[in-house]
C-alpha positions as CSV (number, residue, x, y, z in Angstrom):
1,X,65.0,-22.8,35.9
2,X,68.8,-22.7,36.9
3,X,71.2,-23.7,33.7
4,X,74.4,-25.6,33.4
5,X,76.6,-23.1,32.6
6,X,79.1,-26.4,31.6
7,X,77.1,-27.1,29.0
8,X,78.4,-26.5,25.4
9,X,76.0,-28.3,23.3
10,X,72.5,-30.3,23.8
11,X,70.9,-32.1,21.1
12,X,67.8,-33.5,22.3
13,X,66.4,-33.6,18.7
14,X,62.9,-33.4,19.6
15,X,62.3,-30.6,17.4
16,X,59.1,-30.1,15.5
17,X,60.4,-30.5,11.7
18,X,63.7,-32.2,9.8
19,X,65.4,-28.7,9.0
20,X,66.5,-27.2,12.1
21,X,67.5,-29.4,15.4
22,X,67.2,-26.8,18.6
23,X,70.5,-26.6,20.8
24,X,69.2,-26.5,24.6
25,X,72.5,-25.3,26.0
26,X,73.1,-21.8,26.5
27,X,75.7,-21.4,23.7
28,X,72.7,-22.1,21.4
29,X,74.2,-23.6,18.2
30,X,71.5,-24.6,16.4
31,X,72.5,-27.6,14.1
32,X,70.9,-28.1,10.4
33,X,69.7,-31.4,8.9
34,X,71.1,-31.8,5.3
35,X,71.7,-35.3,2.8
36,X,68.2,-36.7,3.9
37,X,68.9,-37.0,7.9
38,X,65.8,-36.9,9.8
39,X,64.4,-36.9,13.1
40,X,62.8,-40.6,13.6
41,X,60.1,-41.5,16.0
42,X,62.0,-44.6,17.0
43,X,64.0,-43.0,19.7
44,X,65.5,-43.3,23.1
45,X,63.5,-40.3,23.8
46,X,60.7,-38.8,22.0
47,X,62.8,-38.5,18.7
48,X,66.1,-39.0,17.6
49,X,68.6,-38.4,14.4
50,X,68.7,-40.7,11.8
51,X,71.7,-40.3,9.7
52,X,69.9,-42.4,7.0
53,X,72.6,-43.8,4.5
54,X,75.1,-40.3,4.2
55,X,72.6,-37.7,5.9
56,X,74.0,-35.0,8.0
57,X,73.5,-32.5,11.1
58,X,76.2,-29.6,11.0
59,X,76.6,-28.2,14.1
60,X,78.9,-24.9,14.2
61,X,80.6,-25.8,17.8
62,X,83.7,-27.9,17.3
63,X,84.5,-30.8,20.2
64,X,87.4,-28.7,22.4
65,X,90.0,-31.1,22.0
66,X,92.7,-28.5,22.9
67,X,90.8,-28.4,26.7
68,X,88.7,-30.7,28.9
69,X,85.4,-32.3,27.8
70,X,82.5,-34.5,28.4
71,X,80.2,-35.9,24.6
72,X,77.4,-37.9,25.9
73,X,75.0,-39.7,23.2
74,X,72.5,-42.9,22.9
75,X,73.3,-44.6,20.0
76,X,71.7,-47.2,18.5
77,X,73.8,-49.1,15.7
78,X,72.3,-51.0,12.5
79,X,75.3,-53.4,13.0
80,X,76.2,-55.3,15.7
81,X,79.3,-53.9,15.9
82,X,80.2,-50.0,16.9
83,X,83.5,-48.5,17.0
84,X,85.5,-45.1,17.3
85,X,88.6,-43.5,16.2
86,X,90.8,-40.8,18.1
87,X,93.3,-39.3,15.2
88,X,96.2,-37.1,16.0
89,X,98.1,-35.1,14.1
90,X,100.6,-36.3,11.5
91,X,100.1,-39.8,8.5
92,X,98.2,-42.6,9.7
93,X,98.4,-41.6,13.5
94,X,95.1,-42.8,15.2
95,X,93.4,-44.6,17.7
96,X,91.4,-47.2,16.8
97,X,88.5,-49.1,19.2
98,X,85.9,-51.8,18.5
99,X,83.0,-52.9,20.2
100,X,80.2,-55.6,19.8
101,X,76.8,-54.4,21.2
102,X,73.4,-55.8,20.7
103,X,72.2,-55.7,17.1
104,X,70.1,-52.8,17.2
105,X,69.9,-51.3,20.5
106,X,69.9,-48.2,22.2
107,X,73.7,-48.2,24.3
108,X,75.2,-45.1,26.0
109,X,78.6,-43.8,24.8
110,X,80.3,-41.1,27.1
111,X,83.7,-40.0,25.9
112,X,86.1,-38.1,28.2
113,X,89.1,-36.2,27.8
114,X,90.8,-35.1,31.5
115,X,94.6,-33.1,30.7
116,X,96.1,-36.1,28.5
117,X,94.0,-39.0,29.3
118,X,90.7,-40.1,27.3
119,X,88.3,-42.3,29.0
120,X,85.2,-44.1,26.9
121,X,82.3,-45.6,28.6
122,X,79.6,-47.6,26.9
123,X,76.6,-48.6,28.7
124,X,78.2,-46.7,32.1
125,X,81.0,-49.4,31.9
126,X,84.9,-48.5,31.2
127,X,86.1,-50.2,27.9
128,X,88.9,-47.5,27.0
129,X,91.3,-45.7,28.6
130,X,94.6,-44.5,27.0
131,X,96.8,-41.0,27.7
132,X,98.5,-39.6,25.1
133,X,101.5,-36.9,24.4
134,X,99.2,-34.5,22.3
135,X,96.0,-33.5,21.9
136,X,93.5,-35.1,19.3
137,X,92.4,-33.5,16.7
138,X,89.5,-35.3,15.7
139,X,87.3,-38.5,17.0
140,X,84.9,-40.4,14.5
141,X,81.9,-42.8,15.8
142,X,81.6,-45.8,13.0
143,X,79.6,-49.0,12.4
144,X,80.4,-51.5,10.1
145,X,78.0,-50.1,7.1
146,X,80.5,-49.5,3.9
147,X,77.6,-47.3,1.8
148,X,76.3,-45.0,4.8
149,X,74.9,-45.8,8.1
150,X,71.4,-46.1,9.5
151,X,72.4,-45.7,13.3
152,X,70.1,-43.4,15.2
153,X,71.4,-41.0,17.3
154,X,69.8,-39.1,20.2
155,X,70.3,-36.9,23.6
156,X,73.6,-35.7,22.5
157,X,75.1,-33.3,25.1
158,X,79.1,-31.9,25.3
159,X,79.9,-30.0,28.2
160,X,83.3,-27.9,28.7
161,X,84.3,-30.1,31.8
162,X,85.5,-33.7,32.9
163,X,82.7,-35.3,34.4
164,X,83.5,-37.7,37.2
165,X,81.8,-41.0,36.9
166,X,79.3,-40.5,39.5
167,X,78.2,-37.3,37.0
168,X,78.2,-39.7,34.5
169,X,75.6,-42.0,36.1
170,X,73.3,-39.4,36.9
171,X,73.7,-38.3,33.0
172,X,72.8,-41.5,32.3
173,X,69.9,-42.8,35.0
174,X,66.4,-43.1,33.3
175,X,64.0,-41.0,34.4
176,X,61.2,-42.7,35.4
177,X,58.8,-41.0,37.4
178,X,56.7,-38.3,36.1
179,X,57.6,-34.9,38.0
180,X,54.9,-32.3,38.7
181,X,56.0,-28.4,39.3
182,X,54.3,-25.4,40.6
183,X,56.1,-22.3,39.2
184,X,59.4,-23.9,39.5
185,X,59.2,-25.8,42.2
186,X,58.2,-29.7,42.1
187,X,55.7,-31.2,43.9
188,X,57.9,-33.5,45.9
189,X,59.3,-30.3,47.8
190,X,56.5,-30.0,49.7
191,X,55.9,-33.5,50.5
192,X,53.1,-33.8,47.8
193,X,53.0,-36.8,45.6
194,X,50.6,-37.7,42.4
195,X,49.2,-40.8,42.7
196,X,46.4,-40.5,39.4
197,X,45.4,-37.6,37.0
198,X,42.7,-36.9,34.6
199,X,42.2,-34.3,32.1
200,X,45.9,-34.0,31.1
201,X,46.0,-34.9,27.8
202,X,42.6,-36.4,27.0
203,X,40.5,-34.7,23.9
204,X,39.2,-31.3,25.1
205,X,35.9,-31.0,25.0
206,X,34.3,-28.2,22.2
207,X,32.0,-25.3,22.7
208,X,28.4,-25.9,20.9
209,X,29.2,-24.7,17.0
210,X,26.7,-22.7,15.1
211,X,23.8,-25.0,14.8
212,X,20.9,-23.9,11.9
213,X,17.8,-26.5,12.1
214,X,16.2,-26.1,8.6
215,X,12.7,-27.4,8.4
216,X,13.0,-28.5,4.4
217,X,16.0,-30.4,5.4
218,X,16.6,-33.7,7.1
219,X,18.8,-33.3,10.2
220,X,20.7,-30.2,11.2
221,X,23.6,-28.1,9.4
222,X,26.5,-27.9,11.6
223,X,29.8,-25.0,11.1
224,X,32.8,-27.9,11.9
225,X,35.4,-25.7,10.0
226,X,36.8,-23.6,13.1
227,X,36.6,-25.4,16.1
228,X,36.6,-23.9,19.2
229,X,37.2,-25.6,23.0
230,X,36.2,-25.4,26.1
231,X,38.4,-24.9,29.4
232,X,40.0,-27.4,30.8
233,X,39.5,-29.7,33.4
234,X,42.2,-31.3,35.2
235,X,42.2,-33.4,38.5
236,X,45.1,-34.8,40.5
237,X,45.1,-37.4,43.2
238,X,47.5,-36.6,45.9
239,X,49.4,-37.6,49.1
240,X,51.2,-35.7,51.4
241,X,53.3,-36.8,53.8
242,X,55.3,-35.5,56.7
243,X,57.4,-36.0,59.6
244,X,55.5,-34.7,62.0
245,X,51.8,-33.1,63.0
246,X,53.3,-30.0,62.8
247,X,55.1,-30.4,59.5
248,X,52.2,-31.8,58.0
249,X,49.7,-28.5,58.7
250,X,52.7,-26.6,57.4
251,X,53.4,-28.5,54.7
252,X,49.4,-28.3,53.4
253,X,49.2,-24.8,54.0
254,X,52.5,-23.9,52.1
255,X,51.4,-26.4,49.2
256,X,47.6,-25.0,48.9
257,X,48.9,-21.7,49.1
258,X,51.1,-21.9,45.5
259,X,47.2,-22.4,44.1
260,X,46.0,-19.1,45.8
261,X,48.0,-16.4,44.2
262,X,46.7,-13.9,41.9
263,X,46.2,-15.0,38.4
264,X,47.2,-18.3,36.8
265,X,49.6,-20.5,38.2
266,X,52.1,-22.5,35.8
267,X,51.3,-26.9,36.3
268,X,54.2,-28.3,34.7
269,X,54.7,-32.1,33.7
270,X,57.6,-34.0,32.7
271,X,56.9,-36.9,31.9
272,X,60.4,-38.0,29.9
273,X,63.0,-35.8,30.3
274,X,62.9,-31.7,30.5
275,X,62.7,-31.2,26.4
276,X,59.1,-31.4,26.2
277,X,57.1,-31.4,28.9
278,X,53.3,-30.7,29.3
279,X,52.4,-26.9,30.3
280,X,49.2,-25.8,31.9
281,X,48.1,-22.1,32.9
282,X,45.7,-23.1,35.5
283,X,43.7,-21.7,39.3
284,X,41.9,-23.5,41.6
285,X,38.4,-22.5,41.9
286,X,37.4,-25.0,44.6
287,X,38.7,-25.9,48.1
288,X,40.5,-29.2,48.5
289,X,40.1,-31.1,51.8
290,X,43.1,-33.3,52.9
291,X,42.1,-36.7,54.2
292,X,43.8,-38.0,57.7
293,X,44.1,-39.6,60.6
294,X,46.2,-37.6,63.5
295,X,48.4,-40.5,64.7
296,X,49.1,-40.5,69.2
297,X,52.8,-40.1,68.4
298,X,54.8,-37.6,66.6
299,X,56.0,-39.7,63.6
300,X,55.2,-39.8,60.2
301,X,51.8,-37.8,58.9
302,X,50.3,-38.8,55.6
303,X,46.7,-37.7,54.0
304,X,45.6,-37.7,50.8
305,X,43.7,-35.0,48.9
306,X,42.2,-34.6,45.4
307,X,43.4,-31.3,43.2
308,X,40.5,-29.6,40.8
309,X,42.6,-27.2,38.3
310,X,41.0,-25.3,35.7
311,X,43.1,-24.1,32.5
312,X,41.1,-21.1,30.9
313,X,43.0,-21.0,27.7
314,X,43.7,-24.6,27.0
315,X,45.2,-24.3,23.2
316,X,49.1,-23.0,23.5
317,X,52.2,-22.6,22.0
318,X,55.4,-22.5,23.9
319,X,58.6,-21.5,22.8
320,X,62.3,-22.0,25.0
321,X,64.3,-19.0,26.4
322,X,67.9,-20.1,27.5
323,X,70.1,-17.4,28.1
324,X,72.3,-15.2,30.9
325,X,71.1,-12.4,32.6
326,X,70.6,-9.6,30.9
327,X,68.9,-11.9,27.5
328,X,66.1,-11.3,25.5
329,X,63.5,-13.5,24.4
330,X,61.9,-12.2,21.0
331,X,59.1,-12.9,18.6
332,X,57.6,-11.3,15.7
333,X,54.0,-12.4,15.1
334,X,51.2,-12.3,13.2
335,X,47.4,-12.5,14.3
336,X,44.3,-10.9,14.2
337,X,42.8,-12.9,17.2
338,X,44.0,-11.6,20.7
339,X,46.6,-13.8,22.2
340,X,48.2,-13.8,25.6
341,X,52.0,-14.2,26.5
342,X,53.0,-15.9,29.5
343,X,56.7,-15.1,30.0
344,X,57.9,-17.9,32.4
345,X,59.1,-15.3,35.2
346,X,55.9,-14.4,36.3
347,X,55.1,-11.6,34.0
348,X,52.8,-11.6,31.5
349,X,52.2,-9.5,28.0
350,X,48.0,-9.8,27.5
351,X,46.1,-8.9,24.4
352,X,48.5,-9.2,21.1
353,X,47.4,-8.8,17.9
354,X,48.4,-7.6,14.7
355,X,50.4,-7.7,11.5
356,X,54.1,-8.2,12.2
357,X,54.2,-7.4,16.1
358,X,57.3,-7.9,17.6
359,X,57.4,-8.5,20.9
360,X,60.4,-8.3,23.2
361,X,61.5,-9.8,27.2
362,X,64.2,-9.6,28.4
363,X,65.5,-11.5,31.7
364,X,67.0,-10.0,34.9
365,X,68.4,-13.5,35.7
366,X,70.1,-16.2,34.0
367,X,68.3,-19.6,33.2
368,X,66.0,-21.5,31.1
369,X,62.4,-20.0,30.6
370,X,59.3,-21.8,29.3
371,X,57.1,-19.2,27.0
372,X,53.3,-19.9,26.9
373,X,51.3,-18.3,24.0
374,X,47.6,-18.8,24.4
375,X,44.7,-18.3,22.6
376,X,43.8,-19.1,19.0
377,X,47.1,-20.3,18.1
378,X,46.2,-22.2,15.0
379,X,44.8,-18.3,13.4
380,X,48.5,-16.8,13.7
381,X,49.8,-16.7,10.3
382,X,53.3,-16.1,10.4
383,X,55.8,-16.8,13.4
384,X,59.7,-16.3,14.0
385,X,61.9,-15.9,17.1
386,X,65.0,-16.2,19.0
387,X,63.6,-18.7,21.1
388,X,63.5,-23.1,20.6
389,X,60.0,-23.8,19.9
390,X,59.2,-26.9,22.0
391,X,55.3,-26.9,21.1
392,X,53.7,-25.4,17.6
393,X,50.3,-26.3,19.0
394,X,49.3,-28.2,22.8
395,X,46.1,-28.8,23.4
């Protein structure tokens, strides 16, 4: 997937513990947690940082004041008031701004500096806009608390330009529907929408365990310890629709065909955002008969079709790449159970195992790259890379 190459900093804070909060940007300045800050389940999206009386998250990048910028954050305030404060060089020399919000909910704050003018946006709507002689040096975000704040934080992203406002609605437009991709490529360019699923996230079901039926006992003895699943199973009701009889035929055959190719084929769900989304390494191994009716005229074509995917290995781990061309995704593991690599550019690195195995990719073109590890991910016993890890364990 094609990156932003404005983008400085991106702090989704999704991230799988409280020690380290993954940058998503290509600059990849990772930011740590410090003072008892947290990531809290009560978030805009997925999680967020809670600052938690005087926690912290240090973050090596410093806001550019001496260029353009865009900061985008959701903040939600303990108070009911929030403010900020634009400070310039020399003895009491500052900008100061106040705002009353709703007590305890999520607003959006964009702040924007353009050559010598500073624009702040809350909730996509103008409240400040001075110009100044020289550049800031710093800018502060406060509430009213006087021993430490518990605000929550989330989706913070800066990026090296001036976004216009229009950018700055799109930044800030909820994303609603849930987008389904082939490879890279979503459902919705070929006409295909998802109308119902099963099998996405439900409980997979588990191979028969090690049953021994002892005649002096009552009932059976059962091994439970290692559990082990089954593939799985997922279906998708679908409707395509097209502009014409002959667009339709094209656009079925062109859609079927991403589900014909030579080994698995990457199903990928977002369901809230791109952080986290749901990753499947699936094939088709039945037909799928579109529905219709052809229509006398030549105008719009729509049929419906139901999608039977099978996922071989259905317990993963999948780890980030984000980088130029030329980058390299590392990991050094350690397993003795077989596990397969799936690098997110087609290729794929089957059969590791070992003490300490590093493995190495590195990408001919710039971009962000989802990593699927599969097999039996909960037997590796160490794990380090280069890479965010967006998933420790999906199942």
């Amino acid at each position: 997937m094609a990156i932003d190459t404005n983008l400085r900093l991106h702090f989704p804070f999704d991230d799988p513990d409280d020690t380290t909060v993954y940058d998503y940007s290509q600059t990849r300045e990772d930011g740590i947690l410090s003072n008892g800050a947290y990531l809290s389940k009560d978030a805009k999206f997925g999680k967020a940082l809670a600052i938690n009386g005087t926690g912290e998250c240090q973050v090596p990048t410093a806001i550019p004041f001496n260029s353009d910028f865009t900061l985008l954050m959701y903040v939600r305030p303990f108070l009911g008031r929030i403010g900020w404060l634009l400070n310039f060089s020399g003895i009491n020399n500052y900008i100061e701004k106040w705002e009353d919000v709703q007590l305890r909910q999520w607003i959006s704050l964009v702040f924007v500096k353009e050559g010598s003018k500073f624009t702040t946006y809350l909730n996509s709507n103008i409240v400040q806009e001075i110009f100044f002689d020289s550049n800031p040096i710093g800018l502060s975000l406060n509430d009213e608390s006087l021993y430490g704040t518990e605000a929550l934080i989330d989706e913070v992203m800066m990026f090296d330009k001036a976004k216009t406002f229009a950018e700055i609605l799109k930044l800030n437009e909820d994303k609603k529907d849930v987008e389904y991709f082939v490879g890279n490529r979503n459902f919705k360019e070929f006409g295909v929408h998802v109308s119902g699923s099963s099998g996405i996230i439900g409980m997979l079901e588990r191979k028969e365990p090690l049953t021994v039926d002892w005649d002096s006992y009552h009932g059976v003895v059962v091994d439970t310890k290692r559990p082990r699943y089954k593939e799985r199973i997922i279906t998708l009701d679908c409707f395509i629709e097209a502009s014409s009889k002959t667009n339709f035929v094209e656009w079925v055959q062109l859609f079927m065909s991403q589900f014909q190719k030579p080994d698995t084929q990457r199903l990928k769900i977002e369901y809230d955002g791109r952080t986290k989304p749901l990753y499947y390494e699936v094939f088709s191994q039945s037909g799928s008969d579109v529905e219709k009716n052809w229509t006398y005229d030549n105008d719009l074509m729509v049929g419906t079709f139901r999608l039977t995917l099978i996922e071989p290995e259905p317990v993963k781990r999948v780890i980030r790449h984000i980088g130029g061309a030329g980058s390299t995704a590392s990991m050094t593991l350690s397993s003795h159970k077989l596990l397969n690599i799936f690098w997110g550019d087609g290729t794929i690195t089957r059969n590791v195992s070992g003490s300490e195995v590093t493995q190495n990719h590195t990408y001919t073109e710039a971009g962000e790259y989802d990593i699927v590890i599969t097999g039996v991910i909960e037997d590796i016993t160490s794990f380090t890379t280069n890479a965010i890890v967006v998933w420790n364990k999906l199942l």
